[in-house]
PDB file of N, CA, C and O in Angstrom:
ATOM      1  N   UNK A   1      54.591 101.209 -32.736  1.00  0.00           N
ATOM      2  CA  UNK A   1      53.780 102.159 -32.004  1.00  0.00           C
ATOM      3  C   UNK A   1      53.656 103.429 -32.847  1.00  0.00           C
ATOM      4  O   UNK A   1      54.549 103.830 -33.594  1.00  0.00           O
ATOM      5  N   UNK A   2      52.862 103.832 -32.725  1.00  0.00           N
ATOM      6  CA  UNK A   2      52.435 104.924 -33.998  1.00  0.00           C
ATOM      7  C   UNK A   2      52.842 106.318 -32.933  1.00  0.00           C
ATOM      8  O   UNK A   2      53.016 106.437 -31.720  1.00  0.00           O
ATOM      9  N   UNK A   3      52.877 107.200 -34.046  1.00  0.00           N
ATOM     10  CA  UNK A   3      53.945 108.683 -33.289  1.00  0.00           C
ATOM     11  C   UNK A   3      52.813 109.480 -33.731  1.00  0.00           C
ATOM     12  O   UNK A   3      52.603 109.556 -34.941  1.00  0.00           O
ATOM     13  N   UNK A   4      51.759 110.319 -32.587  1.00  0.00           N
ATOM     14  CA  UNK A   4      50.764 111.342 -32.595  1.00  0.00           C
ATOM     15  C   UNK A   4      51.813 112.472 -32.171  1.00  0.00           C
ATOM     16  O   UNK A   4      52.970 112.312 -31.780  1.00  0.00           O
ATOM     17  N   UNK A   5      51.093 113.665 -32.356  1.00  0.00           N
ATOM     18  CA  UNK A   5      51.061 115.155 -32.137  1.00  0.00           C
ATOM     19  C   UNK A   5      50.116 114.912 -30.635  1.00  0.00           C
ATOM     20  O   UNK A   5      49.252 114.036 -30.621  1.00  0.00           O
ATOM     21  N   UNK A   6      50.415 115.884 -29.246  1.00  0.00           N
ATOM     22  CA  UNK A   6      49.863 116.019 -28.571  1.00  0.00           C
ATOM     23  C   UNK A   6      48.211 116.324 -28.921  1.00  0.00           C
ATOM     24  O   UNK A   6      47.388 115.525 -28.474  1.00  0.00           O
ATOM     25  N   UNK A   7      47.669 117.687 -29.864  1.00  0.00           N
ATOM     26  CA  UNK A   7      46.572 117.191 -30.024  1.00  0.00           C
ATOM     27  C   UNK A   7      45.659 115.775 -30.545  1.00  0.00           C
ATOM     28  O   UNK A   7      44.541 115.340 -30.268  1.00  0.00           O
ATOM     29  N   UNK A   8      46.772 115.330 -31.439  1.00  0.00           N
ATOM     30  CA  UNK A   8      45.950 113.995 -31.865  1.00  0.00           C
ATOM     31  C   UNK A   8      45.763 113.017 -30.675  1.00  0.00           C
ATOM     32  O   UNK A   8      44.699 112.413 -30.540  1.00  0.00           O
ATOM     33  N   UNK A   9      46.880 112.848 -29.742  1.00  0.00           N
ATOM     34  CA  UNK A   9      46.716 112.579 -28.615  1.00  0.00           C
ATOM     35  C   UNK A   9      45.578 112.602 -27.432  1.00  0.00           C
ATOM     36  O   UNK A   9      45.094 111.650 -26.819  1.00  0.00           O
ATOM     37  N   UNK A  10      45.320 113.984 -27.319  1.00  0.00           N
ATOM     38  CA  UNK A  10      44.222 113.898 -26.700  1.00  0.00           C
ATOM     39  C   UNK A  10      42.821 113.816 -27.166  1.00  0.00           C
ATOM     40  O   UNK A  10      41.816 113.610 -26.487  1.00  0.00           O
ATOM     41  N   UNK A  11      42.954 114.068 -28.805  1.00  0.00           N
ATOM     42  CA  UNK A  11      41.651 113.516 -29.496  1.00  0.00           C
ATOM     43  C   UNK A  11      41.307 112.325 -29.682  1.00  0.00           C
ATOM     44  O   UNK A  11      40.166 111.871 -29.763  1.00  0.00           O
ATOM     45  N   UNK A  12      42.686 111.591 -29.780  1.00  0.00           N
ATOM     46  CA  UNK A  12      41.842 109.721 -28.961  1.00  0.00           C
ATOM     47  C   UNK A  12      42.029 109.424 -27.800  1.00  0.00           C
ATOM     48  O   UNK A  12      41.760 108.233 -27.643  1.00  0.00           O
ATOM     49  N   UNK A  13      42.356 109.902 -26.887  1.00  0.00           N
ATOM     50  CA  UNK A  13      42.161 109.571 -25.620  1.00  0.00           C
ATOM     51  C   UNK A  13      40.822 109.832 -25.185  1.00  0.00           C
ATOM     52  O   UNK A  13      40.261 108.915 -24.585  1.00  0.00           O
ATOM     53  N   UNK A  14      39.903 111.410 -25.457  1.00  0.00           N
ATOM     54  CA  UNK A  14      39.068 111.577 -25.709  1.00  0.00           C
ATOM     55  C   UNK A  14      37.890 110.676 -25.985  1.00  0.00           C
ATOM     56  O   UNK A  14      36.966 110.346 -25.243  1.00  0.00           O
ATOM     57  N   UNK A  15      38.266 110.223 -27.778  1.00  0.00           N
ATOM     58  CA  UNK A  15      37.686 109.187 -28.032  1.00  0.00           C
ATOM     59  C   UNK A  15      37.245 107.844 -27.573  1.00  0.00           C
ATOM     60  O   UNK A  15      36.426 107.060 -28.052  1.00  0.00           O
ATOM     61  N   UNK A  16      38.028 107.785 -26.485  1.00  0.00           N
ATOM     62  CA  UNK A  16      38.559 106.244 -26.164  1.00  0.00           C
ATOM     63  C   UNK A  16      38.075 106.229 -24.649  1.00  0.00           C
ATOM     64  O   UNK A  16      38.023 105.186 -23.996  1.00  0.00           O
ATOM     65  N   UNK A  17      37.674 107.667 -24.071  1.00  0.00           N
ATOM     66  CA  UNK A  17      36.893 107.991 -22.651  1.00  0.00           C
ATOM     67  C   UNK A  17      35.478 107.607 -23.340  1.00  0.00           C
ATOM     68  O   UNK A  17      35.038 106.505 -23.013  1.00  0.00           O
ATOM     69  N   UNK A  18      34.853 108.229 -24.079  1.00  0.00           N
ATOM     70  CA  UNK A  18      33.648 108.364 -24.681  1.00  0.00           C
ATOM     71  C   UNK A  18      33.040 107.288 -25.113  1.00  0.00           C
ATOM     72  O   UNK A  18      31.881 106.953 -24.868  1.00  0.00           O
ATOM     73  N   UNK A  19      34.024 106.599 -25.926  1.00  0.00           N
ATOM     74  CA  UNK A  19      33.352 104.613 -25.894  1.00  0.00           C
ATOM     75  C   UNK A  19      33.700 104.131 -25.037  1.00  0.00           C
ATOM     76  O   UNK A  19      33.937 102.989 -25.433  1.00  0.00           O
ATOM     77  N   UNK A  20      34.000 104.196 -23.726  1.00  0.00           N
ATOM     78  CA  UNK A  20      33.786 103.560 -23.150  1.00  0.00           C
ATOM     79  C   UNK A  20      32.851 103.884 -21.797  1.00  0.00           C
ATOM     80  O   UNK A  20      32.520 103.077 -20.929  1.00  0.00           O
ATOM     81  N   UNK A  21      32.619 104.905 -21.857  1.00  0.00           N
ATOM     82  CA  UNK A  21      31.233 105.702 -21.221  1.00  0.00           C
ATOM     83  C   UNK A  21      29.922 105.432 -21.408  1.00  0.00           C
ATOM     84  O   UNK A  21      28.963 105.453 -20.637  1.00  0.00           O
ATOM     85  N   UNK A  22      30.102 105.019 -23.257  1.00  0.00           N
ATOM     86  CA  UNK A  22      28.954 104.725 -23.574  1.00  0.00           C
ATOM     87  C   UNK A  22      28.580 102.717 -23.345  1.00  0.00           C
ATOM     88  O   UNK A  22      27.504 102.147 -23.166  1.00  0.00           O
ATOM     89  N   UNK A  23      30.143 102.098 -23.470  1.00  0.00           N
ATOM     90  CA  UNK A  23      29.694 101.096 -23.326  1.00  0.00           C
ATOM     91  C   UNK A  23      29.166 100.839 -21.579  1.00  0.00           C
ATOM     92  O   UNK A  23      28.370  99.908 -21.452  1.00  0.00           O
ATOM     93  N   UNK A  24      29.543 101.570 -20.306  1.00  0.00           N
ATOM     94  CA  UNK A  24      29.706 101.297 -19.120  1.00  0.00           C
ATOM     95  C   UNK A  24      28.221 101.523 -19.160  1.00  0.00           C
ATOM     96  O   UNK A  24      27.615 100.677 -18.503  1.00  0.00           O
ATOM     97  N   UNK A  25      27.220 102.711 -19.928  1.00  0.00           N
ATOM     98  CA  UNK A  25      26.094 103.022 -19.636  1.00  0.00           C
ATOM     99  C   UNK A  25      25.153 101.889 -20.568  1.00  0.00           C
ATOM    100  O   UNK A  25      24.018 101.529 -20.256  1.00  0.00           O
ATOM    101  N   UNK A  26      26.041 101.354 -21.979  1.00  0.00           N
ATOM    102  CA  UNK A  26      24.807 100.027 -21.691  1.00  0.00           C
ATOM    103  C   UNK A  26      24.531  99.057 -21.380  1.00  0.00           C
ATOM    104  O   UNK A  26      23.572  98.379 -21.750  1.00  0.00           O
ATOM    105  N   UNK A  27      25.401  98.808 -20.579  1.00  0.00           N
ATOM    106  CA  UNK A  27      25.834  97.677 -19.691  1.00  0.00           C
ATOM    107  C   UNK A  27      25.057  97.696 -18.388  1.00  0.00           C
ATOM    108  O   UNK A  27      24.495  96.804 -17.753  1.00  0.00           O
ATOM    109  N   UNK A  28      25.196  98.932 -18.204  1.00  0.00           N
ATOM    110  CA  UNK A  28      24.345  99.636 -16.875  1.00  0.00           C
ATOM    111  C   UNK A  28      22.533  99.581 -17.346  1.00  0.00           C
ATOM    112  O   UNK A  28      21.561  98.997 -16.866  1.00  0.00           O
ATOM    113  N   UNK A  29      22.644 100.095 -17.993  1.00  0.00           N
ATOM    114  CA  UNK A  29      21.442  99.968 -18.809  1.00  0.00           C
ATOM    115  C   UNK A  29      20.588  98.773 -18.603  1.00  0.00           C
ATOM    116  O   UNK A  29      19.522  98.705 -17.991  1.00  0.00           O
ATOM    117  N   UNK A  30      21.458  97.539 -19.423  1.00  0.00           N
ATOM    118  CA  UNK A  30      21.035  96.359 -19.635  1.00  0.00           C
ATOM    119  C   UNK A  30      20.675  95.935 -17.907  1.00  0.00           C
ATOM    120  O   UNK A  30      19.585  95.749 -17.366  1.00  0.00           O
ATOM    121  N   UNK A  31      21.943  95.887 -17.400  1.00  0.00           N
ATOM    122  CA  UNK A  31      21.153  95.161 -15.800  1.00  0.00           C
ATOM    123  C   UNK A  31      20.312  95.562 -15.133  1.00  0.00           C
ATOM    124  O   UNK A  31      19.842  94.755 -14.331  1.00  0.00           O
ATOM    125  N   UNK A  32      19.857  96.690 -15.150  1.00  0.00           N
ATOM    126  CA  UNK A  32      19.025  97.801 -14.397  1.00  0.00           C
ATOM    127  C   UNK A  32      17.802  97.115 -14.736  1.00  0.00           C
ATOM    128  O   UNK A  32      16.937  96.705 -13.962  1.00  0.00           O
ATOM    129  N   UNK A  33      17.845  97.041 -16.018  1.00  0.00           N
ATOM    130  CA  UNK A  33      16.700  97.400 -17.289  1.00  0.00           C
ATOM    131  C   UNK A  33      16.014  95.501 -17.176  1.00  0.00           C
ATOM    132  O   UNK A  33      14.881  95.067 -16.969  1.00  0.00           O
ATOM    133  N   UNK A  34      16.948  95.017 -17.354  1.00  0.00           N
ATOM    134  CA  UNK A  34      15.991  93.829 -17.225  1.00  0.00           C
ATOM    135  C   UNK A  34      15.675  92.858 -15.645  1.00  0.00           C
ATOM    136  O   UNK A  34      14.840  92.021 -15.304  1.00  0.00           O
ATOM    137  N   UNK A  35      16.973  93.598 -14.931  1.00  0.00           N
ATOM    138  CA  UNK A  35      16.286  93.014 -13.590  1.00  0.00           C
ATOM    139  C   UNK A  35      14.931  93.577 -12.790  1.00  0.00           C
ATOM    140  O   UNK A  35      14.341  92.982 -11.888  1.00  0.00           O
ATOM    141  N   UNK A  36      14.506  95.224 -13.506  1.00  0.00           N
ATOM    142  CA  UNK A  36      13.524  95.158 -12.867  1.00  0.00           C
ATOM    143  C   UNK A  36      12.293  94.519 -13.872  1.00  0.00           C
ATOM    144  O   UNK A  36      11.376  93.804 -13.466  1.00  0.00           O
ATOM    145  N   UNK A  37      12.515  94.977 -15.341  1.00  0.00           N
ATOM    146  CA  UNK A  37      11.489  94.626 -16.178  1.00  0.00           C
ATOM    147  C   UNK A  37      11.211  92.723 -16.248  1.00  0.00           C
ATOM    148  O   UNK A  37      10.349  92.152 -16.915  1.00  0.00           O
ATOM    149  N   UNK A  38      11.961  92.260 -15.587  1.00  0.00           N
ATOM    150  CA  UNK A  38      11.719  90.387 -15.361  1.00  0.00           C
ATOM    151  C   UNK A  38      11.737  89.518 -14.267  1.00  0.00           C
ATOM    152  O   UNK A  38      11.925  88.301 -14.248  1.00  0.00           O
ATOM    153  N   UNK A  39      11.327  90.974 -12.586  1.00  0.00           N
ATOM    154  CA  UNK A  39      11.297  90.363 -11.566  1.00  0.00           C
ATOM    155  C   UNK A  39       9.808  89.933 -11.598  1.00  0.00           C
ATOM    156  O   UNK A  39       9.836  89.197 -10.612  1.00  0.00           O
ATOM    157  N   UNK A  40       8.954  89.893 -11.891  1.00  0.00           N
ATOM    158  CA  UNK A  40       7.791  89.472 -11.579  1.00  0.00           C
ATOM    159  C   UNK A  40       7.313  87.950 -12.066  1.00  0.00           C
ATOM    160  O   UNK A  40       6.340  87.245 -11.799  1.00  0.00           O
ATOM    161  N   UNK A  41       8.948  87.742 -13.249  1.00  0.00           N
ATOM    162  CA  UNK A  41       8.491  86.493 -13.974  1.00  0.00           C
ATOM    163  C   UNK A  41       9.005  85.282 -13.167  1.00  0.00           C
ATOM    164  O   UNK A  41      10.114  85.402 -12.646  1.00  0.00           O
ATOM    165  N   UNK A  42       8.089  83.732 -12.949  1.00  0.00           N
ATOM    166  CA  UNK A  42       8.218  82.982 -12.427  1.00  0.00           C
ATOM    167  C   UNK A  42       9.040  81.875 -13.206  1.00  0.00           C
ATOM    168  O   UNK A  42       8.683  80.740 -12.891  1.00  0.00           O
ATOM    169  N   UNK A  43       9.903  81.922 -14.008  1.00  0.00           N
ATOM    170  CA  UNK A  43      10.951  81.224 -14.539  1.00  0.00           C
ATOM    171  C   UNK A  43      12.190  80.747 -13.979  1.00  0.00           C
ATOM    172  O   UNK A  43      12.769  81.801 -13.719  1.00  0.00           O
ATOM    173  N   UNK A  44      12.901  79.869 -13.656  1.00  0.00           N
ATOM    174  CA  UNK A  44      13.516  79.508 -13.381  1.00  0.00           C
ATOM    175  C   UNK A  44      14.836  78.802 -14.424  1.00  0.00           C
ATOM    176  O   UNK A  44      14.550  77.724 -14.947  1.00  0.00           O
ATOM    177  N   UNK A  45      16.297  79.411 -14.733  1.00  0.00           N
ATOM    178  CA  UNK A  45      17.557  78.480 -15.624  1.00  0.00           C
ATOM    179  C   UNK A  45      18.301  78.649 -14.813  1.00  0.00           C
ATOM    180  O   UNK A  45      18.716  79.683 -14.289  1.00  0.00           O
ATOM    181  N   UNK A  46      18.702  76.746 -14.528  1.00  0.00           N
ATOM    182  CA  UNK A  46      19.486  76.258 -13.673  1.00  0.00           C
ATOM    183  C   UNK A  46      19.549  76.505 -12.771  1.00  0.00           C
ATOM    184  O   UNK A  46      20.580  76.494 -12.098  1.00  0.00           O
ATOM    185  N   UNK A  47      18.422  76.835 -12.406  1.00  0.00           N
ATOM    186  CA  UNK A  47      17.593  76.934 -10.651  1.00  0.00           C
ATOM    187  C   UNK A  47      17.730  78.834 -10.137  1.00  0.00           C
ATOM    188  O   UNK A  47      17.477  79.484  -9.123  1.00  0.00           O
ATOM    189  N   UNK A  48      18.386  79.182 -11.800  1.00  0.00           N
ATOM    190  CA  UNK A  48      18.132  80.776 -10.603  1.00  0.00           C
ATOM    191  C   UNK A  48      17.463  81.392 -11.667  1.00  0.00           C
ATOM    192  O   UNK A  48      17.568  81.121 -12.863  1.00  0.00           O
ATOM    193  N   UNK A  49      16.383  82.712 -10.834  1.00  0.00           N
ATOM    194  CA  UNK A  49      15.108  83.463 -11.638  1.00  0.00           C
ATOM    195  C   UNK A  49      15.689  83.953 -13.586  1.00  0.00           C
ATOM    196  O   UNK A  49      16.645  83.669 -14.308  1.00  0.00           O
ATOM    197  N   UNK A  50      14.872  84.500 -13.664  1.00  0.00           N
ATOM    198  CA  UNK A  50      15.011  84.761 -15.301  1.00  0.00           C
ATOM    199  C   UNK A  50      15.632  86.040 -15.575  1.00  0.00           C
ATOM    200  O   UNK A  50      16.339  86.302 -16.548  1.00  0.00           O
ATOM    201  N   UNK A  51      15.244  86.953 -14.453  1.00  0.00           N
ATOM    202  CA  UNK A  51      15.812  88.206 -14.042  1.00  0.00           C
ATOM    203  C   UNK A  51      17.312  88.044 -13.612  1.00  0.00           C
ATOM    204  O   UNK A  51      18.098  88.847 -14.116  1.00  0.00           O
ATOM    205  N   UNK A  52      17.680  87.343 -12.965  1.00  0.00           N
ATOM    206  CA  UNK A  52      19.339  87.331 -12.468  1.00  0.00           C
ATOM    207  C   UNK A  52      20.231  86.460 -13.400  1.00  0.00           C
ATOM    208  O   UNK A  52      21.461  86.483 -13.432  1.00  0.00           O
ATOM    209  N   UNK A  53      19.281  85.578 -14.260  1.00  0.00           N
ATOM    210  CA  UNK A  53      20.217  85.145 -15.714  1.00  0.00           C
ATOM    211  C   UNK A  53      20.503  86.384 -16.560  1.00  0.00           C
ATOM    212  O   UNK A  53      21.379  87.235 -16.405  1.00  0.00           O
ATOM    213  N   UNK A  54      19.520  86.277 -17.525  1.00  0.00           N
ATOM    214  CA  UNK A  54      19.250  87.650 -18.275  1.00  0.00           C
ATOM    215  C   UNK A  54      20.371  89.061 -17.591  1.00  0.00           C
ATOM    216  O   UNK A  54      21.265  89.702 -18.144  1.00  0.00           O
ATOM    217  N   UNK A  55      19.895  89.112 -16.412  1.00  0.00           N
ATOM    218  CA  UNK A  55      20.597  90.699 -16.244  1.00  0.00           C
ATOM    219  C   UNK A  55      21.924  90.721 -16.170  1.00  0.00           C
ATOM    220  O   UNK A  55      22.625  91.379 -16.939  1.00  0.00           O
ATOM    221  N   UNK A  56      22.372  89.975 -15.203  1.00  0.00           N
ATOM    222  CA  UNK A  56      23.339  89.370 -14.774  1.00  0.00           C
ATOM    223  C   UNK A  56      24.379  88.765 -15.419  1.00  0.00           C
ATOM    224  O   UNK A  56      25.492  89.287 -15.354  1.00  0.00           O
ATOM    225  N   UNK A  57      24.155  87.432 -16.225  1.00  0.00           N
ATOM    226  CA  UNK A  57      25.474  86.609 -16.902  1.00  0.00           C
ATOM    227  C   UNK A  57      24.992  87.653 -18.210  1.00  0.00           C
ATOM    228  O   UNK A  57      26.041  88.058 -18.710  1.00  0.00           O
ATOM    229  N   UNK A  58      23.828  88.227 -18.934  1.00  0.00           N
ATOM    230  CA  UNK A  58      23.532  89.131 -20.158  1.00  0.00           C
ATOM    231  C   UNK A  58      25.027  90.485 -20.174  1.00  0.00           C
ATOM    232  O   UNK A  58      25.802  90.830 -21.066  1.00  0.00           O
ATOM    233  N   UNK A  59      24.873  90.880 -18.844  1.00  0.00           N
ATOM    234  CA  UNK A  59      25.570  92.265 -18.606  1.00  0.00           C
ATOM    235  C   UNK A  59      26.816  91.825 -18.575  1.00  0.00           C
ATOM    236  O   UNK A  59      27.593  92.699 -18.961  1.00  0.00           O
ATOM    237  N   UNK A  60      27.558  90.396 -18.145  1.00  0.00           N
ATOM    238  CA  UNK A  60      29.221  90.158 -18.087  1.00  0.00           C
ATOM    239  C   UNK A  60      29.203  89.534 -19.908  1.00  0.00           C
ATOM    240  O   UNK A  60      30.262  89.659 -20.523  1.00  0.00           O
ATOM    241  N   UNK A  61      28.136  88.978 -20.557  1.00  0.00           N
ATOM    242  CA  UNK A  61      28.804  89.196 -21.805  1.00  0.00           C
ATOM    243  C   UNK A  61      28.552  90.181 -22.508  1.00  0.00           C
ATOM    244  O   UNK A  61      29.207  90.058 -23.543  1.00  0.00           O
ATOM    245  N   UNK A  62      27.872  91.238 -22.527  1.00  0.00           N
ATOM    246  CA  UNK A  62      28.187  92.274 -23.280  1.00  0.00           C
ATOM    247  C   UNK A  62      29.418  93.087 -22.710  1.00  0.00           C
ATOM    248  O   UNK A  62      30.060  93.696 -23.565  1.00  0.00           O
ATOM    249  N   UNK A  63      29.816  93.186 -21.496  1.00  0.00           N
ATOM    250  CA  UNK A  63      31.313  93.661 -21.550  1.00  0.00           C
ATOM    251  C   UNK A  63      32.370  93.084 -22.164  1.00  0.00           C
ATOM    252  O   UNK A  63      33.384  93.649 -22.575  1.00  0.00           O
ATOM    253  N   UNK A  64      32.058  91.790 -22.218  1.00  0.00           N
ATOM    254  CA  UNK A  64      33.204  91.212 -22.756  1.00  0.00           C
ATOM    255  C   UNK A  64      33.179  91.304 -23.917  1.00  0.00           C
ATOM    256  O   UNK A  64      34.319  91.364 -24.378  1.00  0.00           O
ATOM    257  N   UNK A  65      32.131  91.362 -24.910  1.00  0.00           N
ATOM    258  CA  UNK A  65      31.981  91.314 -26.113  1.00  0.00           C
ATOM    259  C   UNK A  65      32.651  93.171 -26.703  1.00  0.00           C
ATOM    260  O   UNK A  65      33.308  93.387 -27.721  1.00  0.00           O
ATOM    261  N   UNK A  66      32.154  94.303 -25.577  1.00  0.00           N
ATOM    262  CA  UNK A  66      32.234  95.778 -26.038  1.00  0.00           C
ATOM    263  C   UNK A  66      33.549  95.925 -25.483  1.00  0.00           C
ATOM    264  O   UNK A  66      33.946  97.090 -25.466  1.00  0.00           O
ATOM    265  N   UNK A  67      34.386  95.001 -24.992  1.00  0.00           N
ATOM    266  CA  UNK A  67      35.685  95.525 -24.432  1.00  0.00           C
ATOM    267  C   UNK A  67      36.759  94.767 -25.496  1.00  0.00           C
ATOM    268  O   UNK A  67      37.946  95.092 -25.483  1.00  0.00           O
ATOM    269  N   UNK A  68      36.168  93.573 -26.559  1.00  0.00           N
ATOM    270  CA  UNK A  68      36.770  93.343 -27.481  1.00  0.00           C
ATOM    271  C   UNK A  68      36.658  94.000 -28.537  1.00  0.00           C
ATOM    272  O   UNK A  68      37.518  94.045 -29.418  1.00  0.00           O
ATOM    273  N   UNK A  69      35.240  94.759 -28.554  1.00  0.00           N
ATOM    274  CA  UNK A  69      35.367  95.443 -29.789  1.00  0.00           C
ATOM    275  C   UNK A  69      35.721  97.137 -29.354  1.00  0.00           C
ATOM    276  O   UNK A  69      35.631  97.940 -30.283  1.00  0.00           O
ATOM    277  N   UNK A  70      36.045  97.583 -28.221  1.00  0.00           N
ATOM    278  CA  UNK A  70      36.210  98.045 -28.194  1.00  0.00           C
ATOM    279  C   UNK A  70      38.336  98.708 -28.668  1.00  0.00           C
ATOM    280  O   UNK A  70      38.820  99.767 -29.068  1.00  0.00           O
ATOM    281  N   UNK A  71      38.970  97.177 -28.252  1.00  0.00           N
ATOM    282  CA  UNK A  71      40.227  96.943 -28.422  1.00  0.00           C
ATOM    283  C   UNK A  71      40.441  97.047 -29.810  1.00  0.00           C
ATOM    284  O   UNK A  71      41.383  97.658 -30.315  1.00  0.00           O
ATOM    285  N   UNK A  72      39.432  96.359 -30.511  1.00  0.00           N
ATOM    286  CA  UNK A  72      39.471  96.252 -31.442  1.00  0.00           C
ATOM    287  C   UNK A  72      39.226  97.624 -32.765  1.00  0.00           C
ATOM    288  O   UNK A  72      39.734  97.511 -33.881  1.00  0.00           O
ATOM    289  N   UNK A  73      38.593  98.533 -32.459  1.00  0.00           N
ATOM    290  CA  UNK A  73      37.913  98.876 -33.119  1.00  0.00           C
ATOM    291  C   UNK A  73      38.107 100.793 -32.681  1.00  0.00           C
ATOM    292  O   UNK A  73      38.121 101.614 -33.598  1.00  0.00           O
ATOM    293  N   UNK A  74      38.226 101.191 -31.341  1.00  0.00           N
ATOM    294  CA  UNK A  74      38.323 102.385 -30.941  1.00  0.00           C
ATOM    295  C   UNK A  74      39.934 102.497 -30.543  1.00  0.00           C
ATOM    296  O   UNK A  74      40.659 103.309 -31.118  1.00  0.00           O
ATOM    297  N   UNK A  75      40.484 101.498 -29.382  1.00  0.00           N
ATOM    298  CA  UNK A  75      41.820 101.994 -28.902  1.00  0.00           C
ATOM    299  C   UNK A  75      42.982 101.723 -30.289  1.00  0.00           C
ATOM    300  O   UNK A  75      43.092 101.054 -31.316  1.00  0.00           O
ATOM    301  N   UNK A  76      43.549 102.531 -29.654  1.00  0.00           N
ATOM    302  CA  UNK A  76      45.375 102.484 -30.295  1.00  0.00           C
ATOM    303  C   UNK A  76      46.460 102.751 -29.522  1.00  0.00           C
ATOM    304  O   UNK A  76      46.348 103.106 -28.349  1.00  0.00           O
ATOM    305  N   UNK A  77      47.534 102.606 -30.096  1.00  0.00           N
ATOM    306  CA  UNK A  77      48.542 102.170 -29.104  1.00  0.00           C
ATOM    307  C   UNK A  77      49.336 103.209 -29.878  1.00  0.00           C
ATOM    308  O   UNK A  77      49.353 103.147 -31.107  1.00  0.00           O
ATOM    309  N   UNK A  78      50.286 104.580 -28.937  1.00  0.00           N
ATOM    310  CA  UNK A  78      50.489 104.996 -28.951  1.00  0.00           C
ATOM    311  C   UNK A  78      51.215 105.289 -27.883  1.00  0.00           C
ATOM    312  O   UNK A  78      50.952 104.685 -26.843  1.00  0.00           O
ATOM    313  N   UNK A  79      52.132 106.134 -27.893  1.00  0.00           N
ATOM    314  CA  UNK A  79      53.190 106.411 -27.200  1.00  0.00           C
ATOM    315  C   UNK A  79      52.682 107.968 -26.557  1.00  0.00           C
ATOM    316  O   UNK A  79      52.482 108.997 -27.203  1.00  0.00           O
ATOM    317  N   UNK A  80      52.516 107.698 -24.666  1.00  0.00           N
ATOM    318  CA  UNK A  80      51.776 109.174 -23.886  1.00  0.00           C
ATOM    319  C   UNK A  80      53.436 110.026 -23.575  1.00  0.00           C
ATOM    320  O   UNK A  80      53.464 111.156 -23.087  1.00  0.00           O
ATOM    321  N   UNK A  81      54.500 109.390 -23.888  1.00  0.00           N
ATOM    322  CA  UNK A  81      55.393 110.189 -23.305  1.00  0.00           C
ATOM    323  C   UNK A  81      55.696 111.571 -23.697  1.00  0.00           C
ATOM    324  O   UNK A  81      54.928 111.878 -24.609  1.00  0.00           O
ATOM    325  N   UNK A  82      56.387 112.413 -23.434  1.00  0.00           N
ATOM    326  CA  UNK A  82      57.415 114.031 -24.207  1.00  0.00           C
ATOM    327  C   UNK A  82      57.578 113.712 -24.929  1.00  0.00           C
ATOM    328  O   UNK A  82      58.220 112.666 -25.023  1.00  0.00           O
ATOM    329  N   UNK A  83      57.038 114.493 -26.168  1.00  0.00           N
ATOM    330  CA  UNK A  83      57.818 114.913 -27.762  1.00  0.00           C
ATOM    331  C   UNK A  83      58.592 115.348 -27.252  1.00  0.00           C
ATOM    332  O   UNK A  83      58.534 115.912 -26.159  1.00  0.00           O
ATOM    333  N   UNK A  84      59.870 115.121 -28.205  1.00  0.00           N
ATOM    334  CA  UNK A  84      61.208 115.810 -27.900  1.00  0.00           C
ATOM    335  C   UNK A  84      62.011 115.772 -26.595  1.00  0.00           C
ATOM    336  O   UNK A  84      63.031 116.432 -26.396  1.00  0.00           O
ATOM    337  N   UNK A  85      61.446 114.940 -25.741  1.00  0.00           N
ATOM    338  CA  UNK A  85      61.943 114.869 -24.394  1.00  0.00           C
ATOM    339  C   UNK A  85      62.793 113.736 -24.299  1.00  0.00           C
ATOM    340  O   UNK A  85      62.869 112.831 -25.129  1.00  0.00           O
ATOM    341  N   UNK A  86      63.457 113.843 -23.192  1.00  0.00           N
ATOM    342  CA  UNK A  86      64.761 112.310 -22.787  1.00  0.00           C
ATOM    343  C   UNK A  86      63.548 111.599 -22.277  1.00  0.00           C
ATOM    344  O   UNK A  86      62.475 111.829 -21.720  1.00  0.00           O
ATOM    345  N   UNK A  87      64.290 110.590 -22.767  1.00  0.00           N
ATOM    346  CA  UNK A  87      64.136 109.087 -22.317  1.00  0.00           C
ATOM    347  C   UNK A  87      64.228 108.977 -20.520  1.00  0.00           C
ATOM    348  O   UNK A  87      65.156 109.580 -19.979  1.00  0.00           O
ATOM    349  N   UNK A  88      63.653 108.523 -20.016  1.00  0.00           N
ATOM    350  CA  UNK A  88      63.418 108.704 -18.680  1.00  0.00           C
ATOM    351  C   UNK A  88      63.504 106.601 -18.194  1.00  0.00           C
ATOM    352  O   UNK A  88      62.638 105.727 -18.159  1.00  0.00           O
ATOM    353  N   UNK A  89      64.344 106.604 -18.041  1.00  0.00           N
ATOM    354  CA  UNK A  89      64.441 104.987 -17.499  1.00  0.00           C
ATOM    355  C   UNK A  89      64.664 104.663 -15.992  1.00  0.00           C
ATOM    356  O   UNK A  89      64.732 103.493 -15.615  1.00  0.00           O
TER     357      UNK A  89
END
């Protein structure tokens, strides 16, 4: 576990609010965005509209995909407890 300074601390926690703000808004984005822009279309996969594929199973894999790269790529693992403080068990 890696040992931050309280500011470095809250400069990735920070960080780590902010991607994931941005991923919640394109996620939000995406379902909004194509369930209204593909209700008018008469398509049908695996018997449900093109709009509730697309928006729908589209929006649970891009979380899954931005919450791996998000693990991957923004968080770290770090220790939130007291510098210099007891151990609290």
């Amino acid at each position: 576990m890696k040992k931050l300074t309280e500011e470095e601390k809250h400069k990735q926690i920070l960080k780590e609010v902010k991607a994931t703000l941005i991923l919640i808004a394109v996620v939000a984005i995406w379902h909004i965005g194509f369930a209204f822009l593909l209700d008018g279309v008469d398509v049908l996969i695996l018997g449900m509209p093109l709009w509730f594929f697309v928006s729908t199973i589209g929006a649970s894999a891009i979380s899954v995909i931005g919450v791996i790269l998000l693990l991957k790529f923004v968080f770290k693992d770090f220790d939130l407890g007291e510098e210099g403080g007891e151990d609290n068990d």
